[in-house]
C-alpha atoms as one frame of an Amber mdcrd trajectory, in Angstrom:
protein
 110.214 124.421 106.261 107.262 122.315 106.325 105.452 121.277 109.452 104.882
 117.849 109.015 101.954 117.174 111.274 101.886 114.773 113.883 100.084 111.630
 113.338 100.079 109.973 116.812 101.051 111.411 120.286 104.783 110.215 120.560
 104.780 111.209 123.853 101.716 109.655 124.831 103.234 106.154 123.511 106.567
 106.948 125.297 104.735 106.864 128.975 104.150 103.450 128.233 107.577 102.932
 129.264 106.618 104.593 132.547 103.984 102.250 134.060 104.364 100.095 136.808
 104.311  96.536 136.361 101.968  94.441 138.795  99.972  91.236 139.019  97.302
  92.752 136.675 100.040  91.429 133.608 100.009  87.643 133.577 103.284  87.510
 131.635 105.484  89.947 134.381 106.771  87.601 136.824 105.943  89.114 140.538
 109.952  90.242 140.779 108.953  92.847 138.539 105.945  94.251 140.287 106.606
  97.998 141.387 108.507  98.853 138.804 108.484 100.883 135.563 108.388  98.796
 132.689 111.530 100.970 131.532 113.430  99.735 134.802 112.405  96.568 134.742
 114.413  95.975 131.540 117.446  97.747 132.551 117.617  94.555 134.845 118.386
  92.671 131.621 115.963  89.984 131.906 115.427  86.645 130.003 112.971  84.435
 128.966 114.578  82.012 132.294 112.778  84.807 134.579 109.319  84.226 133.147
 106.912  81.831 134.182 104.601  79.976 131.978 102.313  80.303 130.051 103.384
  82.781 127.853 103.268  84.215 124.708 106.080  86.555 123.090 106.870  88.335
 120.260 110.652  88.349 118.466 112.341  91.667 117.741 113.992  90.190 114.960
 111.133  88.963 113.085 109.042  91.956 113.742 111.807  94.382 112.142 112.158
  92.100 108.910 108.394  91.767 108.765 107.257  95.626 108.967 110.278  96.329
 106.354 109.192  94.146 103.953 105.506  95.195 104.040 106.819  98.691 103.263
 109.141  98.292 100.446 106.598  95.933  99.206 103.965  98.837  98.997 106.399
 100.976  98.114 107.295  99.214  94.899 103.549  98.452  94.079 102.709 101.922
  94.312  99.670 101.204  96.850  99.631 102.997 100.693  99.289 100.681 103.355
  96.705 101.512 106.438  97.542  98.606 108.825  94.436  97.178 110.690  95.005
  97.994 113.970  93.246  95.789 115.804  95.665  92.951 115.267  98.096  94.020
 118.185  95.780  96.972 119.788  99.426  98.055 120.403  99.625 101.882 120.156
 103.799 101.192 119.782 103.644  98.899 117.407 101.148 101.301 115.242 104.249
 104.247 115.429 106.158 101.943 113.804 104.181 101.352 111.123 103.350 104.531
 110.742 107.227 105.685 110.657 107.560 102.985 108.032 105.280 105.214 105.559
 102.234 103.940 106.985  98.985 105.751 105.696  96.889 105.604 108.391  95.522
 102.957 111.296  92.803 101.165 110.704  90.197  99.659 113.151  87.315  97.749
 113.421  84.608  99.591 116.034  84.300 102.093 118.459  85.861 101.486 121.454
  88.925 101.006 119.351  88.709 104.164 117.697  88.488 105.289 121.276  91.938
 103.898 122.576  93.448 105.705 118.987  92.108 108.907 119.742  93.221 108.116
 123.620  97.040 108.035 121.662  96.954 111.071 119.450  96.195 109.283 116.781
  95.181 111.450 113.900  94.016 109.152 110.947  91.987 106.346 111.242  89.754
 104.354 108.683  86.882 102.755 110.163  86.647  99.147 108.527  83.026  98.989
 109.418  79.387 101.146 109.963  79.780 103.211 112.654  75.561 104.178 113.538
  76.601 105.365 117.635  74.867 108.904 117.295  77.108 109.936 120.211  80.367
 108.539 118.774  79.790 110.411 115.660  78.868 113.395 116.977  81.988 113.431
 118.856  83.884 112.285 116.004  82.830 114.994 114.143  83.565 117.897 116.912
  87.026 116.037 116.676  87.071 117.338 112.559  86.104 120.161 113.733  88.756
 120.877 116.097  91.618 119.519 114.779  92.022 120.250 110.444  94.881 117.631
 110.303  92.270 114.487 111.773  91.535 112.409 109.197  88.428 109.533 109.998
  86.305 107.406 107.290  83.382 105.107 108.320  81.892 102.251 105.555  78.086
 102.379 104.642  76.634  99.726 102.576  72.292 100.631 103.169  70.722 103.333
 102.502  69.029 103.064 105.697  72.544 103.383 107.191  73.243 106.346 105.512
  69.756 107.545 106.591  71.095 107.292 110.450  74.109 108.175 110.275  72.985
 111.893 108.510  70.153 111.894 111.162  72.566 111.411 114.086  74.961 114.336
 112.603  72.501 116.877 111.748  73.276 119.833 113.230  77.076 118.682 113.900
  80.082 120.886 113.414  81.616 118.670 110.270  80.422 116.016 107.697  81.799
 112.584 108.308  83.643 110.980 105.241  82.604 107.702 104.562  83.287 104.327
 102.060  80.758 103.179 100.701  81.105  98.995 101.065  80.859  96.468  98.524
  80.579  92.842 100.209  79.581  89.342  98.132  76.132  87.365  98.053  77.292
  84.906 101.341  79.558  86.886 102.937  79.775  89.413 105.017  78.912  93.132
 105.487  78.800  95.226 102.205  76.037  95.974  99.550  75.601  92.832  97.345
  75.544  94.561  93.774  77.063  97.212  91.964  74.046  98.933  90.736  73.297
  98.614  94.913  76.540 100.584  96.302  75.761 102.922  93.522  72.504 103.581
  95.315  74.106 104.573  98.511  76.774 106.510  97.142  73.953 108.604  95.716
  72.323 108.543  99.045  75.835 109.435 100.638  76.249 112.368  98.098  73.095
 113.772  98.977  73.165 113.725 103.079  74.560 117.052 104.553  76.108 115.339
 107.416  78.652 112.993 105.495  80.932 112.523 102.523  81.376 110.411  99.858
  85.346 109.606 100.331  86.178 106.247  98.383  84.873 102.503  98.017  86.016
  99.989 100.498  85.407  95.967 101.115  86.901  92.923 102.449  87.956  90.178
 100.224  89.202  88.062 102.710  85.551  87.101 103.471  84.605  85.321 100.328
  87.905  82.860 100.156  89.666  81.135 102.886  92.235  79.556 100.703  94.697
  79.480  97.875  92.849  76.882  95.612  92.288  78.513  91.793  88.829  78.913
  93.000  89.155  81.345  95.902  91.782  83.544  93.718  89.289  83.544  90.906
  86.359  84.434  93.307  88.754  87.110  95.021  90.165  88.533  91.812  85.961
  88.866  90.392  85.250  91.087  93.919  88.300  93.028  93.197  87.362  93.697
  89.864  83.573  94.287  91.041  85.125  96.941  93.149  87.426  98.929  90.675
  84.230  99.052  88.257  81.768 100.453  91.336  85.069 103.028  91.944  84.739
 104.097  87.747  81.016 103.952  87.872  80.717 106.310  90.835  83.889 108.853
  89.648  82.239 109.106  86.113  78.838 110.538  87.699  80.868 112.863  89.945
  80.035 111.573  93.328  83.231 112.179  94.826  83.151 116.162  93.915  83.094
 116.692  97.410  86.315 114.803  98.681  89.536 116.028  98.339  91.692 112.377
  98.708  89.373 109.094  97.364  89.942 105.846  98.866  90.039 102.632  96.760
  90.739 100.428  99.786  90.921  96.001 100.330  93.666  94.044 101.403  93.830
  91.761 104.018  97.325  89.374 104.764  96.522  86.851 102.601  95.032  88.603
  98.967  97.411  91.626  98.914  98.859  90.706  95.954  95.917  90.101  93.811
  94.121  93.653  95.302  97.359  95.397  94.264  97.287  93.840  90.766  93.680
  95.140  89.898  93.768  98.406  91.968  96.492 100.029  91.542  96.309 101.276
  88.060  93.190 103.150  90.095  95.761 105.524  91.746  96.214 108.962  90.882
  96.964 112.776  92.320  93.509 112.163  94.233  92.690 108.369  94.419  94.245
 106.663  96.798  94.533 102.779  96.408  95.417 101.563 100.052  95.787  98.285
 101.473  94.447  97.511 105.106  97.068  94.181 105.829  97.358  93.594 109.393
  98.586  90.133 110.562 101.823  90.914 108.198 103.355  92.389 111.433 103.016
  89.327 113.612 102.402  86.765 110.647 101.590  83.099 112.089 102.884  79.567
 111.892  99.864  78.281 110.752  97.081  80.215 108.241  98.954  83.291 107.162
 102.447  80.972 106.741 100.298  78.887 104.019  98.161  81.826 102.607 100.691
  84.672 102.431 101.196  85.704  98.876 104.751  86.385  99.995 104.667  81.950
 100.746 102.288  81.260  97.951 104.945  83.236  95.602 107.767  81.934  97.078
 109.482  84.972  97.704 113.145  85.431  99.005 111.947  87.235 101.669 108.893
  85.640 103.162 107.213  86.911 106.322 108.135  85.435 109.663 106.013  84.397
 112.450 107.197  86.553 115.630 104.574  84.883 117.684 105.595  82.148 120.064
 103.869  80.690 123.001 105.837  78.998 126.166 104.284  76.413 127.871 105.103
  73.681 130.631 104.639  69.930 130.671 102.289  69.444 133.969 101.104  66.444
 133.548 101.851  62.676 131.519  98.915  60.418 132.407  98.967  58.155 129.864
 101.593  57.088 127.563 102.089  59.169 124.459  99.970  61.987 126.505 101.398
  65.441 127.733  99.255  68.264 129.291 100.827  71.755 128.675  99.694  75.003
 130.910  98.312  77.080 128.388  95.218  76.583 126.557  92.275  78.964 125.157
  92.366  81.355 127.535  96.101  81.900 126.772  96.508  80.904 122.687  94.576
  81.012 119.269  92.740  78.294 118.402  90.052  79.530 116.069  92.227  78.256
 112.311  94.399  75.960 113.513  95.915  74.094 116.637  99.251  75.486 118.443
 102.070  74.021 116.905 104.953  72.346 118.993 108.142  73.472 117.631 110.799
  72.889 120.238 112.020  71.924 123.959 113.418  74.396 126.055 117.209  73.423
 125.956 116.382  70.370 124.206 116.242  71.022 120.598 113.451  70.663 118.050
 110.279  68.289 118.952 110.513  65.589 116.622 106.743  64.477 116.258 103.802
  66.031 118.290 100.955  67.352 118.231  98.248  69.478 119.707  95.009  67.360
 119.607  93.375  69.447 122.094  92.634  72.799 124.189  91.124  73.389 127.161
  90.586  76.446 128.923  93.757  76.452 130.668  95.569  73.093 129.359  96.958
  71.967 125.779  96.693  68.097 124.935 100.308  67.107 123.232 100.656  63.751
 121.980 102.993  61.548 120.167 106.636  63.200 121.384 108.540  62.265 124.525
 108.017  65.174 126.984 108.553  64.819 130.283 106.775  66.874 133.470 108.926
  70.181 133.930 110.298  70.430 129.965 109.218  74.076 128.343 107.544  73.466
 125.154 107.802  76.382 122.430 104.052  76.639 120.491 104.190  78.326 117.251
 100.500  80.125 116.506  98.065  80.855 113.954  95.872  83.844 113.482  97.861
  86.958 115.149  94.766  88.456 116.020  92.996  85.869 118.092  96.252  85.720
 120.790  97.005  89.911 121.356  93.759  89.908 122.738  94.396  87.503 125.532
  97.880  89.506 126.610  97.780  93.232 128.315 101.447  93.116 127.863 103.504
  90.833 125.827 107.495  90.402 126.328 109.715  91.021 123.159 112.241  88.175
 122.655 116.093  89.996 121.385 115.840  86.045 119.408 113.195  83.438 120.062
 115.773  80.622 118.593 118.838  81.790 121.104 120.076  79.846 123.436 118.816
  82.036 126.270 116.486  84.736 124.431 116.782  87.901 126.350 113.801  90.500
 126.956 114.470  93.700 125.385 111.157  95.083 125.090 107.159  95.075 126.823
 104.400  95.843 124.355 101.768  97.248 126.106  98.267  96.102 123.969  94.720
  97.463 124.787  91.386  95.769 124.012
């Protein structure tokens, strides 16, 4: 029988269950403190026993959500490497990866650090990684371990030029992607005929290896207007071409699996379309989706290609906040306790959704954060009433939670907690 090797340290993640709960976790109420998050929840607790703010995910939402990402790869034929630094959430990136996840996928070094601090055994670096140490150690990692899989990008020559000088002498050549970006945007060589100049320079440094083409399309559109999915559907193409250009002179001789990899949560569809006739016994075409998991009820809900599709299975958001009326000073004026310290704000506004007990808002709106306050208007809420936010953009509220409660059902009558999701940034 076949060993199947093992891609992150189950037993590693499974001690998470193990750690004592304290006042360093905003959202554990002080009963908890001194116990294991595993006892804590054999107490059976509910939403009633945590104080606001707060911000939780639903257990329901997140199943339905990482299902239909898979069998929606699945049936496109594409692999799915899940960006990790949505949730920095070591448990929710086993579940991914038992759903037929590829790989993780990250965004610098210190994250890559926290993976490798879980066992985790393939990562794809969505970004230049020039640290001499962290490649160095990186590549004693390769060394060690023949099932560790790790890809950088590189879009300059000059890049490449570091990166070589910073591994000579090191135990194993680093793989990398060589990155095409868009004039305006963001990282990423600007031309063709330019990523084909660094894949040549990638080909010919000792200390790495030319392992795919990689890029971001999610930085040149922002929208769903004909415009953006022409714009994103050009880069795609722009992409598959560099891929042919760079497989017909033989660059990739050297790798043994090629990457062909794009894909954020909101152009999926149209990456898929153009890429994955790519795929082959050696090419890889892999998505890098990450808000999927969480979604949003606010930029993701209206770019999804799952919502612009109108699919029968659409993602849902399994992000909520929970916040309490403190204040009414004026009429038509409530202050809620959570602002940016606590929720996104960088698309759009928190949106009120419902009163604790009381039903669905009808009206409101969040004019307003502060650092620790949310400006409500236009809905009768009174001091004391629990206000349910929905969010948008997953990845700018993990980051302001070190653990985050999972709701059994966010829309129940009395939601109880049936899990702690332990994130790290």
């Amino acid at each position: 029988m076949v060993q199947i090797p093992q891609v992150i340290d189950r037993t590693r993640v499974a001690a998470l269950a193990e750690e004592r709960l304290d006042w360093r976790f905003k959202a554990v109420p002080a009963a908890a403190w001194g116990a294991t998050v595993a006892e804590y929840l054999a107490t059976g607790p509910t939403l009633d026993d945590l104080a606001t703010p707060l911000v939780t995910l639903d257990a329901g939402a997140l199943d339905h959500n990482l299902a239909t990402m898979a069998e929606w790869c699945a049936k496109a034929g594409v692999d799915l490497a899940p960006h990790g630094k949505t949730t920095m959430a070591p448990v929710l990136w086993q579940r991914q990866l038992d759903a037929g996840a590829t790989a993780i996928t990250l965004a610098n070094l210190p994250q890559v650090n926290v993976a490798r601090a879980f066992g985790l055994r393939r990562i794809h670096l969505a970004n230049t990684l020039l640290d001499p140490a962290g490649l160095r150690r990186l590549s004693a990692d390769l060394a060690a371990d023949p099932e560790f899989r790790f890809a950088s990008w590189v879009d300059s020559v000059r890049s490449v030029e570091l990166m070589d000088t910073a591994l000579r002498g090191a135990p194993a050549p680093v793989d990398v992607c060589v990155e095409l970006g868009s004039p305006g945007a963001r990282t990423g060589c600007r031309t063709v005929a330019e990523a084909q100049a660094v894949a040549r320079a990638v080909h010919a440094a000792p200390g790495l290896r030319l392992a795919g083409v990689s890029g971001y399309e999610g930085a040149i559109a922002h929208d769903a207007t004909a415009d953006s999915l022409a714009a994103v559907a050009g880069w795609v193409a722009d992409l598959a071409e560099l891929y042919r250009l760079l497989d017909a002179e033989g660059l990739f001789d050297q790798a043994d699996e090629v990457w062909v990899t794009a894909g954020g949560s909101a152009y999926f569809d149209t990456v898929t379309e153009l890429l994955a006739p790519l795929g082959d016994s050696r090419t890889r075409v892999v998505l890098r989706s990450g808000a999927y998991l969480a979604h949003d009820d606010g930029f993701y809900r209206g770019i999804s290609p799952l919502a612009r599709a109108h699919s029968e299975r659409p993602f849902r958001s399994a992000l909520h906040a929970w916040t309490r009326a403190v204040s009414r000073p004026e009429p038509g004026l409530a202050l809620l306790d959570g602002g940016k310290r606590d929720l996104s704000y960088d698309y759009d506004l928190p949106e009120p959704q419902l009163v604790r007990g009381g039903g669905r808002l009808a009206g409101g709106r969040i004019t307003a954060l502060n650092d620790q306050h949310a400006f409500l208007r236009d809905t009768d809420v009174q001091v004391g009433d629990i206000v349910r936010l929905g969010l948008s953009h997953p990845c700018t509220v993990f980051d302001k939670w070190t653990m985050i409660p999972v709701l059994d059902d966010a829309d129940a009558e009395l939601p109880r907690v049936v899990d702690l999701v332990r994130t790290f940034f």
